[in-house]
DSSP file (Angstrom, degrees, kcal/mol; ACC not computed):
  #  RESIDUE AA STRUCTURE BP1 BP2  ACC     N-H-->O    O-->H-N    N-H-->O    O-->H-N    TCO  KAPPA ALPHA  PHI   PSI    X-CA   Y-CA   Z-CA
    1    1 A X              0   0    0      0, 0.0     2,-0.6     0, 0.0     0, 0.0   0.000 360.0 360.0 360.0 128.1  -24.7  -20.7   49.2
    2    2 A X        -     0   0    0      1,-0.0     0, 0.0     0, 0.0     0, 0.0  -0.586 360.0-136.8 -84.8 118.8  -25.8  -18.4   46.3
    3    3 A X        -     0   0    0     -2,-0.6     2,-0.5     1,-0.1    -1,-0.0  -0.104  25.6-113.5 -63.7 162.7  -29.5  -17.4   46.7
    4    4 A X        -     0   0    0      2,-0.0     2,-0.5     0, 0.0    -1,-0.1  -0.728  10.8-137.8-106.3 147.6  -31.4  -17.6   43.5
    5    5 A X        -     0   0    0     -2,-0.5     0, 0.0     1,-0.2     0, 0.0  -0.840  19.5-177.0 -90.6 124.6  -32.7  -14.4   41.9
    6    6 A X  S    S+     0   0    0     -2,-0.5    -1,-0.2     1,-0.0    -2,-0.0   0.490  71.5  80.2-109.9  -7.3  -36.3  -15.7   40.7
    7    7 A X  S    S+     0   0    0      2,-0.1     2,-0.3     1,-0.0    -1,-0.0   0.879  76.6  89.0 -56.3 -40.9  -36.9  -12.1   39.0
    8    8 A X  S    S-     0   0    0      1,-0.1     2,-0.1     0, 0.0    -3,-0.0  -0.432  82.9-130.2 -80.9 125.7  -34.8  -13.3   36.0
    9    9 A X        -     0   0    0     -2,-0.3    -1,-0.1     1,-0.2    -2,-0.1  -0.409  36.1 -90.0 -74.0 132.9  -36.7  -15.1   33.4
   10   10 A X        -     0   0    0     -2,-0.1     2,-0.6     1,-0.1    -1,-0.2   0.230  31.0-138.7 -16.5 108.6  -35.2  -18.7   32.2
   11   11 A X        +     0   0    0      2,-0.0     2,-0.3     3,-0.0    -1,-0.1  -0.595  29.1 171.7 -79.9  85.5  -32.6  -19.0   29.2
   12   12 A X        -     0   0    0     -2,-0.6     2,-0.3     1,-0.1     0, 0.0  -0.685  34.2-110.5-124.9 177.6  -33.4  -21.8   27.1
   13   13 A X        -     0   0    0     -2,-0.3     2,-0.4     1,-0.1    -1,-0.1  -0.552  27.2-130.0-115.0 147.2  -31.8  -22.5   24.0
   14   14 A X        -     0   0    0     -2,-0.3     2,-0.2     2,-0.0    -1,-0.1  -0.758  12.1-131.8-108.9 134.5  -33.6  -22.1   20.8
   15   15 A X        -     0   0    0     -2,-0.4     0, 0.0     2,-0.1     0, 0.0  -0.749  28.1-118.5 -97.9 151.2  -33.8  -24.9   17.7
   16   16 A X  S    S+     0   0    0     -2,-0.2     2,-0.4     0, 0.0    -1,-0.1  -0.145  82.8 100.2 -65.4  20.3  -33.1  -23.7   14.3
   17   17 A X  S    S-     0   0    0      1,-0.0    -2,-0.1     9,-0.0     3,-0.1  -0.885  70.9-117.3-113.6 155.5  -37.0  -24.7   13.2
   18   18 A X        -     0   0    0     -2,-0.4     4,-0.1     1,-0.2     8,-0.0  -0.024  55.9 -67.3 -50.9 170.9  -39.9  -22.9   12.8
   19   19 A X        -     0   0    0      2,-0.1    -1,-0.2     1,-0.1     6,-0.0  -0.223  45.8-104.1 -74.5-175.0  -42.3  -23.7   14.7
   20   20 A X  S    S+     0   0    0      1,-0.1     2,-0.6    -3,-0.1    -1,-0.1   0.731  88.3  72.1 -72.9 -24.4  -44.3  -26.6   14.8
   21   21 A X  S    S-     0   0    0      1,-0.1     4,-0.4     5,-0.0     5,-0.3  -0.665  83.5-107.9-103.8 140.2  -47.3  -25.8   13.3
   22   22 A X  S    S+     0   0    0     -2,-0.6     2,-0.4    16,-0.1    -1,-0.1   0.154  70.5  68.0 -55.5 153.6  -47.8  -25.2   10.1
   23   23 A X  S >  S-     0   0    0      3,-0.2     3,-0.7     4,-0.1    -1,-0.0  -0.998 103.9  -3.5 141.1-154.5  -48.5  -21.6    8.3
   24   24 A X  T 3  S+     0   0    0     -2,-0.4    -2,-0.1     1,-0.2     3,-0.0   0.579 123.0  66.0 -80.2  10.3  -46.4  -18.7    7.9
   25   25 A X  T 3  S+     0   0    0     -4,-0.4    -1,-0.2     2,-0.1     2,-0.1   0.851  89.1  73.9 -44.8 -61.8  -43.5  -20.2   10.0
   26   26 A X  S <  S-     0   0    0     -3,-0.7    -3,-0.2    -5,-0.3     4,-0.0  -0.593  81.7-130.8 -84.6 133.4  -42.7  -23.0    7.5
   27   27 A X        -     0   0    0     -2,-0.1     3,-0.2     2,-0.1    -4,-0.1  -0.252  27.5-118.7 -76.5 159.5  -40.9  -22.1    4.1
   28   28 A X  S    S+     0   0    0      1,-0.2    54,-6.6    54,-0.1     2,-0.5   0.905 105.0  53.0 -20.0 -73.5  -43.0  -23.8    0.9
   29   29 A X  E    S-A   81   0A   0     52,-0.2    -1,-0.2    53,-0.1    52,-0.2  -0.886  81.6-159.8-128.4 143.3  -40.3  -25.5    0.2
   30   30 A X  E     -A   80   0A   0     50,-1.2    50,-1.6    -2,-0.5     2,-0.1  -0.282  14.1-136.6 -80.7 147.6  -38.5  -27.5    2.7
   31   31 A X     >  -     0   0    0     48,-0.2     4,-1.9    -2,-0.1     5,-0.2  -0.418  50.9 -94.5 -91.0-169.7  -34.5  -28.9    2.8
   32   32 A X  H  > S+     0   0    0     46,-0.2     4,-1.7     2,-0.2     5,-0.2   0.868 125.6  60.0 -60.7 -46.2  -34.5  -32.7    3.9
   33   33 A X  H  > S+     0   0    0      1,-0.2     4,-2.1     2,-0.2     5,-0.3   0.967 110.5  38.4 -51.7 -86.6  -33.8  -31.5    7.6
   34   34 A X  H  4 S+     0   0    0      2,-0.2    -1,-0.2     3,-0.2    -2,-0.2   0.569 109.1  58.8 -57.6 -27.2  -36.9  -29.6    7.7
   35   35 A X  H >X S+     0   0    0     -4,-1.9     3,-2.9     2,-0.2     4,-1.3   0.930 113.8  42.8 -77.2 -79.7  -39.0  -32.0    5.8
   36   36 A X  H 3X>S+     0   0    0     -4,-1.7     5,-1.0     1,-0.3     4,-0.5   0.748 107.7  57.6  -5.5 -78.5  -38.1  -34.6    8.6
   37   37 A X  H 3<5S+     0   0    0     -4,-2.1    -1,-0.3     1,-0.2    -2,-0.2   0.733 113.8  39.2 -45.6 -20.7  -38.5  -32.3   11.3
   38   38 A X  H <45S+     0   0    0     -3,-2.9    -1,-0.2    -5,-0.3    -2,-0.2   0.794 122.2  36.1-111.2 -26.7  -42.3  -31.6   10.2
   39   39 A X  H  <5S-     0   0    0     -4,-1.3    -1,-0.2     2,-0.2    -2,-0.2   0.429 116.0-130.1 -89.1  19.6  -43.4  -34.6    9.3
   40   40 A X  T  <5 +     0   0    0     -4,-0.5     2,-0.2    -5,-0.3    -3,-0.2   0.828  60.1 121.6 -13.9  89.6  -40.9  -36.0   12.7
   41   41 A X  S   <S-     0   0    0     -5,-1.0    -2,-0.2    -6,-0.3    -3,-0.1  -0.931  72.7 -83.3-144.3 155.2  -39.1  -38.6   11.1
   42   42 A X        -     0   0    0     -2,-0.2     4,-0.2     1,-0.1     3,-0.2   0.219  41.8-110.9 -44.2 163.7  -35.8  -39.4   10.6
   43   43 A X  S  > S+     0   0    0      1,-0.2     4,-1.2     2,-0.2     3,-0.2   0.727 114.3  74.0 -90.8 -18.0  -33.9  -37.8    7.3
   44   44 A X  H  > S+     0   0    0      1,-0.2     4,-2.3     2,-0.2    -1,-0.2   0.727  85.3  46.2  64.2-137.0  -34.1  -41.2    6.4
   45   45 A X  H  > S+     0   0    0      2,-0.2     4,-2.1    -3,-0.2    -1,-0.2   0.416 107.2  59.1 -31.4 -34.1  -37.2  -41.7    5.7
   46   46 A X  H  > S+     0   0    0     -4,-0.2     4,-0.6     2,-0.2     3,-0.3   0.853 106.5  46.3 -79.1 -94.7  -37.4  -38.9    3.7
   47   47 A X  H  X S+     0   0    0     -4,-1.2     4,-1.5     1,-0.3     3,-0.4   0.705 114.3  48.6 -27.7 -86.7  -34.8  -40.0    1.5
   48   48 A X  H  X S+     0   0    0     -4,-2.3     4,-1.4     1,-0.3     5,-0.5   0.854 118.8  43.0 -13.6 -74.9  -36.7  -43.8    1.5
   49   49 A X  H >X>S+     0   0    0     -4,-2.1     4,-1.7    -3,-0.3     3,-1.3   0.846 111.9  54.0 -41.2 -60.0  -40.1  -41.5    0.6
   50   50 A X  H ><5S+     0   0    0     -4,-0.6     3,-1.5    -3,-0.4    -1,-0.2   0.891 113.1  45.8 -68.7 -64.4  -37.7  -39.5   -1.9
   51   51 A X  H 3<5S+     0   0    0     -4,-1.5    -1,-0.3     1,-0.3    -2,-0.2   0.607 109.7  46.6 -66.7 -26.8  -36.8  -43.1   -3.6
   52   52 A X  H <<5S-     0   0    0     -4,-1.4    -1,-0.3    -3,-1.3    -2,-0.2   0.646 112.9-105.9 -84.4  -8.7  -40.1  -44.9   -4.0
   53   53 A X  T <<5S+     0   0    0     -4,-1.7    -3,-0.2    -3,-1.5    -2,-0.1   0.371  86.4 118.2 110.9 -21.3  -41.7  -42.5   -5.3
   54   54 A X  S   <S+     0   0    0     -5,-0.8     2,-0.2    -6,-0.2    -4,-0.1   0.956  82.3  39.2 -46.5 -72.7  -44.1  -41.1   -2.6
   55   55 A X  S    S-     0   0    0     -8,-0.1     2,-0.2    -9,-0.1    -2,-0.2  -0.508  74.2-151.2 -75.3 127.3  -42.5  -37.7   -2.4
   56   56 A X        -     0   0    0     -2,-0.2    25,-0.4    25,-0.1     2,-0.2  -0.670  12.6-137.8 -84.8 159.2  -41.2  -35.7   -5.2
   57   57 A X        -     0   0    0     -2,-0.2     2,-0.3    23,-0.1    23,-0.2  -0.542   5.7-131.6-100.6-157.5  -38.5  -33.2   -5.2
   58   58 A X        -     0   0    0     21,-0.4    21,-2.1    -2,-0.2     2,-0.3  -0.996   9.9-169.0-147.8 159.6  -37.7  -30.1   -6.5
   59   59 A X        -     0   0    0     -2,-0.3    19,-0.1    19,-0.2     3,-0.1  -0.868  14.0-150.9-136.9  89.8  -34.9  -28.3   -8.3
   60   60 A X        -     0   0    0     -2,-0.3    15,-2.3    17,-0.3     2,-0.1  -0.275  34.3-107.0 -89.6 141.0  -34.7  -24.4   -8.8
   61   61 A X  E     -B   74   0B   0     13,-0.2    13,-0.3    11,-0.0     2,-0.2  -0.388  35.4-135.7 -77.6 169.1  -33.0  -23.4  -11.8
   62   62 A X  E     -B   73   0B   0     11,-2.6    11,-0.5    -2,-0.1     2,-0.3  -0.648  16.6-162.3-104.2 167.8  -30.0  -22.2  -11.1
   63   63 A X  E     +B   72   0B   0     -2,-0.2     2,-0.5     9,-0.1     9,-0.2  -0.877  14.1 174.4-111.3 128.2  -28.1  -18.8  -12.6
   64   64 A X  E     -B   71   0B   0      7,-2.3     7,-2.0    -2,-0.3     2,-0.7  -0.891  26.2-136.0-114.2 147.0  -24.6  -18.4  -12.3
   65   65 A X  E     -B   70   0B   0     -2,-0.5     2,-0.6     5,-0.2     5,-0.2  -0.800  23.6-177.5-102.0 114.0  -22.6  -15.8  -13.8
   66   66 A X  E >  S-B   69   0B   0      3,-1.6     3,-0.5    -2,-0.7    -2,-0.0  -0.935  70.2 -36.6-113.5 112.9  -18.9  -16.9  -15.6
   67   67 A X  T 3  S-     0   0    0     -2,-0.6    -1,-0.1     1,-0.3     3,-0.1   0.506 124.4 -46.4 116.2  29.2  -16.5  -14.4  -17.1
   68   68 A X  T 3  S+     0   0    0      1,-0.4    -1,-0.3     0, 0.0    -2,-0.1  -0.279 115.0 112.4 128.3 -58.3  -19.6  -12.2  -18.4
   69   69 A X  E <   -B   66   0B   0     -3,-0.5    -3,-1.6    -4,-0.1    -1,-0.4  -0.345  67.6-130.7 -49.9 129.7  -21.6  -15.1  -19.8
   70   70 A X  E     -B   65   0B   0     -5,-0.2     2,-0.6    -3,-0.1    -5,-0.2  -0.868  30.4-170.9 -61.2 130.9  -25.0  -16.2  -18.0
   71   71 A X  E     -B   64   0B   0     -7,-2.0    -7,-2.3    -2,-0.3     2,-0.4  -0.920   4.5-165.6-124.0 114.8  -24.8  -20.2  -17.5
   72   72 A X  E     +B   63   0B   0     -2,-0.6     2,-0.2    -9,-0.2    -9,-0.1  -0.904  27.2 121.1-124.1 177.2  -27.9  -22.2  -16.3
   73   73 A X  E     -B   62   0B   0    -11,-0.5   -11,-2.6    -2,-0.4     2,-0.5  -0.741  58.4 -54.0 177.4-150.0  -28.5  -25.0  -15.3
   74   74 A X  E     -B   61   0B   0    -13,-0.3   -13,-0.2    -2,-0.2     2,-0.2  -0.933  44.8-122.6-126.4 144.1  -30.3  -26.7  -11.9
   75   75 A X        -     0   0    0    -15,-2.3   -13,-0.1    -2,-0.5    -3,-0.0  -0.591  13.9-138.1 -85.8 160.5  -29.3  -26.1   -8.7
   76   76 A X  S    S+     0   0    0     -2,-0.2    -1,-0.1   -17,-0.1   -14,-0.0   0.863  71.2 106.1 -84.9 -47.6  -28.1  -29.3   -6.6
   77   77 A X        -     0   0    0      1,-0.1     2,-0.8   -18,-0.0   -17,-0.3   0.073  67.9-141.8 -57.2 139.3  -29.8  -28.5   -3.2
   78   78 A X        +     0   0    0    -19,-0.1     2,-0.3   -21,-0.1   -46,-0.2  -0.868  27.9 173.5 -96.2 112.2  -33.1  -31.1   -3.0
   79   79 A X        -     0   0    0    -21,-2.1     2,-0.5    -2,-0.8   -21,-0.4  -0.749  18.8-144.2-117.7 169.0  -36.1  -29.2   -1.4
   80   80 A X  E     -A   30   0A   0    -50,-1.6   -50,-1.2    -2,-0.3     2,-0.3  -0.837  25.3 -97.5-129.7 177.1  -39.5  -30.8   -1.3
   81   81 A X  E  >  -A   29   0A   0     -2,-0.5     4,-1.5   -25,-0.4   -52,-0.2  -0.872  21.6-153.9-106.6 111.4  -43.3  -29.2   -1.7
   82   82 A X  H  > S+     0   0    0    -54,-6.6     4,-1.6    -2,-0.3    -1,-0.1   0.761  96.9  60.8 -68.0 -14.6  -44.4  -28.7    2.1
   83   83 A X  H  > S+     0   0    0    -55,-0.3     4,-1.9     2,-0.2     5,-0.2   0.903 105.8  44.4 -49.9 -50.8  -48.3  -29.1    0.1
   84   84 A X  H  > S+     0   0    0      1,-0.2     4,-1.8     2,-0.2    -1,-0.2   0.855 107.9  52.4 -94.1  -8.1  -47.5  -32.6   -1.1
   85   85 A X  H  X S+     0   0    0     -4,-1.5     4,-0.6     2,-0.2    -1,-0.2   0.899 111.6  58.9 -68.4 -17.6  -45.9  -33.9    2.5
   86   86 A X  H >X S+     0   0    0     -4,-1.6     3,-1.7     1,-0.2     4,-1.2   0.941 112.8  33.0 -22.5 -63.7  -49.5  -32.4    3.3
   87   87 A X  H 3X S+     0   0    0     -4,-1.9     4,-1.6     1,-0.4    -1,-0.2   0.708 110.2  56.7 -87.3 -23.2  -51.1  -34.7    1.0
   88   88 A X  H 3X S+     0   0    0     -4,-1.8     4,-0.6     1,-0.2    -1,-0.4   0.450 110.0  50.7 -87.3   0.4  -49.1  -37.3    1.4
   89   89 A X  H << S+     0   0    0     -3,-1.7    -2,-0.3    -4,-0.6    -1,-0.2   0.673 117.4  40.0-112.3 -32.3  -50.1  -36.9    5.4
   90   90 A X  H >< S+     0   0    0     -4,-1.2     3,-1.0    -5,-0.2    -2,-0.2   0.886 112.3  61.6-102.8 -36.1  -54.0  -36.8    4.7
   91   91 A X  H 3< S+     0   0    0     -4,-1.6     2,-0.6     1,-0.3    -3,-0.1   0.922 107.8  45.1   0.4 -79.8  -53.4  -39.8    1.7
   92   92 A X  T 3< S+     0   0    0     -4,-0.6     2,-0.4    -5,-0.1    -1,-0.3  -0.664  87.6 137.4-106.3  54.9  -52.3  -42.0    4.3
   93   93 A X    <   +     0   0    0     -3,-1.0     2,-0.4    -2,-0.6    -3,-0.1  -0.966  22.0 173.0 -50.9 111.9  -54.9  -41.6    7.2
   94   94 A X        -     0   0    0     -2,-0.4     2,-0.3     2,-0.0    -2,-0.1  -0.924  25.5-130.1-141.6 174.4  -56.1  -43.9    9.0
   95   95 A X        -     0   0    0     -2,-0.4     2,-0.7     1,-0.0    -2,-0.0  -0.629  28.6-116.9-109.7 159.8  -58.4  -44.7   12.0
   96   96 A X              0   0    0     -2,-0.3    -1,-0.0     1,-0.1    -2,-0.0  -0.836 360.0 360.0-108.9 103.0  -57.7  -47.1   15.0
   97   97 A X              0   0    0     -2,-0.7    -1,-0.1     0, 0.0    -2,-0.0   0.425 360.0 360.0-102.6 360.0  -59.6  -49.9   15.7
């Protein structure tokens, strides 16, 4: 039986999020994934929030370069304002009676 070395510190496998609390971990602005992951709910829900209206997104213009020419237009990826799931988190507070 192989004795165990206790010197050697744990390996544990690391998620691709910042951490949990908010500050200079968490980007501004968020993909769907992340906004899920911080507010922890499903992507979902976000999408639902995205569709009534709760949440806005946002849409960076885009520049692409074609045969010389500069072209804009909006880039596709949907990112959201980590400020207004903020607000929308202090909004919707309530106490438990």
């Amino acid at each position: 039986m192989k004795k165990l070395d206790r010197s050697e510190k744990p390996v544990y496998a690391t998620a691709a999020l910042p951490p949990a609390a908010p500050g200079p971990g968490w980007p501004r602005l968020l993909s769907r994934n992340l906004a899920a992951a911080y507010l922890s709910v499903s992507t979902q829900v976000i999408d639902r929030l995205i569709t009534v209206g709760a949440i806005s997104i946002v849409r960076l213009p885009a520049m692409r370069h074609r045969n010389g020419a500069a072209v804009t237009g909006r880039n596709r990826r949907v990112l959201i304002d980590r400020v207004e799931l903020d607000a929308l988190c202090t909004q919707n507070r309530e106490r438990y009676r």
